[in-house]
C-alpha positions as CSV (number, residue, x, y, z in Angstrom):
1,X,111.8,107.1,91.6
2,X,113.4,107.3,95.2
3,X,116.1,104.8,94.1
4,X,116.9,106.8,91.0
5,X,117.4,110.0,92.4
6,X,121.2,111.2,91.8
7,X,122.5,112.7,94.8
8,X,119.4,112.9,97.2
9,X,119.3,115.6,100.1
10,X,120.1,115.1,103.8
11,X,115.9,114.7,104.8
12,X,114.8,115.7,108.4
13,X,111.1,114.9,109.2
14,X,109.9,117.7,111.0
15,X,105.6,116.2,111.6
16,X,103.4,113.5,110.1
17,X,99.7,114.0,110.4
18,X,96.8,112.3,109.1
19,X,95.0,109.2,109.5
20,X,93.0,106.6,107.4
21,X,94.7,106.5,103.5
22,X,95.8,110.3,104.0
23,X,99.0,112.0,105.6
24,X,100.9,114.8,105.6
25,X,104.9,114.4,106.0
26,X,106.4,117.5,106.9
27,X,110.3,118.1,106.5
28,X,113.4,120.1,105.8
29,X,116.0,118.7,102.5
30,X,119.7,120.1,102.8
31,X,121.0,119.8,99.3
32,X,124.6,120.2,100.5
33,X,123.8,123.7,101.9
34,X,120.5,124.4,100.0
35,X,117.9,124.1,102.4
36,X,114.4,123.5,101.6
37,X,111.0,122.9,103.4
38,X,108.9,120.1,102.0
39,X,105.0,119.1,102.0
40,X,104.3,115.6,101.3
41,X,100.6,114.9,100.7
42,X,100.8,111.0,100.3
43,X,97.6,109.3,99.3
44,X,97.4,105.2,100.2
45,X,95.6,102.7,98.2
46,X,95.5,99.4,99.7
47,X,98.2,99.1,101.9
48,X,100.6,101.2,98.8
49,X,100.9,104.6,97.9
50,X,98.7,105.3,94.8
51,X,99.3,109.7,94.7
52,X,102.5,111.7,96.3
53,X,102.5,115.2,96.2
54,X,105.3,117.4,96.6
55,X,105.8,121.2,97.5
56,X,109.0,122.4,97.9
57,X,110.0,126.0,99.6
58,X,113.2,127.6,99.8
59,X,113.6,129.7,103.0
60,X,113.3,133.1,103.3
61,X,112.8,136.5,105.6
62,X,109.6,137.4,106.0
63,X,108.6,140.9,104.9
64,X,108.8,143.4,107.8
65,X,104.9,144.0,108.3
66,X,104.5,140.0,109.1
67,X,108.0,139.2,110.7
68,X,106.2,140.1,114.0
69,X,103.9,136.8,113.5
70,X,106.6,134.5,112.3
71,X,108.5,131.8,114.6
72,X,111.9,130.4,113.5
73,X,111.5,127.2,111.9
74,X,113.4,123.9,113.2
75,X,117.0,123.4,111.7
């Protein structure tokens, strides 16, 4: 599917956490200016992945009663 993919973002891998068949890939896409944050939940099955899961998240400004808790994410 990765090879497919017509004009694939810029990709910046921000953390990778997990151990054992499970991870998490943390990252930020630039589609040419749109920016988005990206979960990978990527499931391995004998040494190959057998589930990926994406969530994707634009950016945005927090509303003003949580801006107080928020840190900037990485560029």
């Amino acid at each position: 599917m990765q090879q497919e993919y017509p004009n694939p973002p810029s990709i910046r891998i921000l953390r990778i956490t997990g151990s054992g068949d499970n991870f998490v890939v943390l990252g930020r896409s630039d589609y040419g200016g749109d920016v988005y944050y990206v979960a990978n939940v990527v499931e391995f099955r004998d040494g190959r992945i057998a589930r990926e899961t994406r969530i994707d998240g634009a950016p945005f400004e927090p509303p003003e009663w949580r801006a107080r808790y928020v840190t900037s994410p990485p560029q």
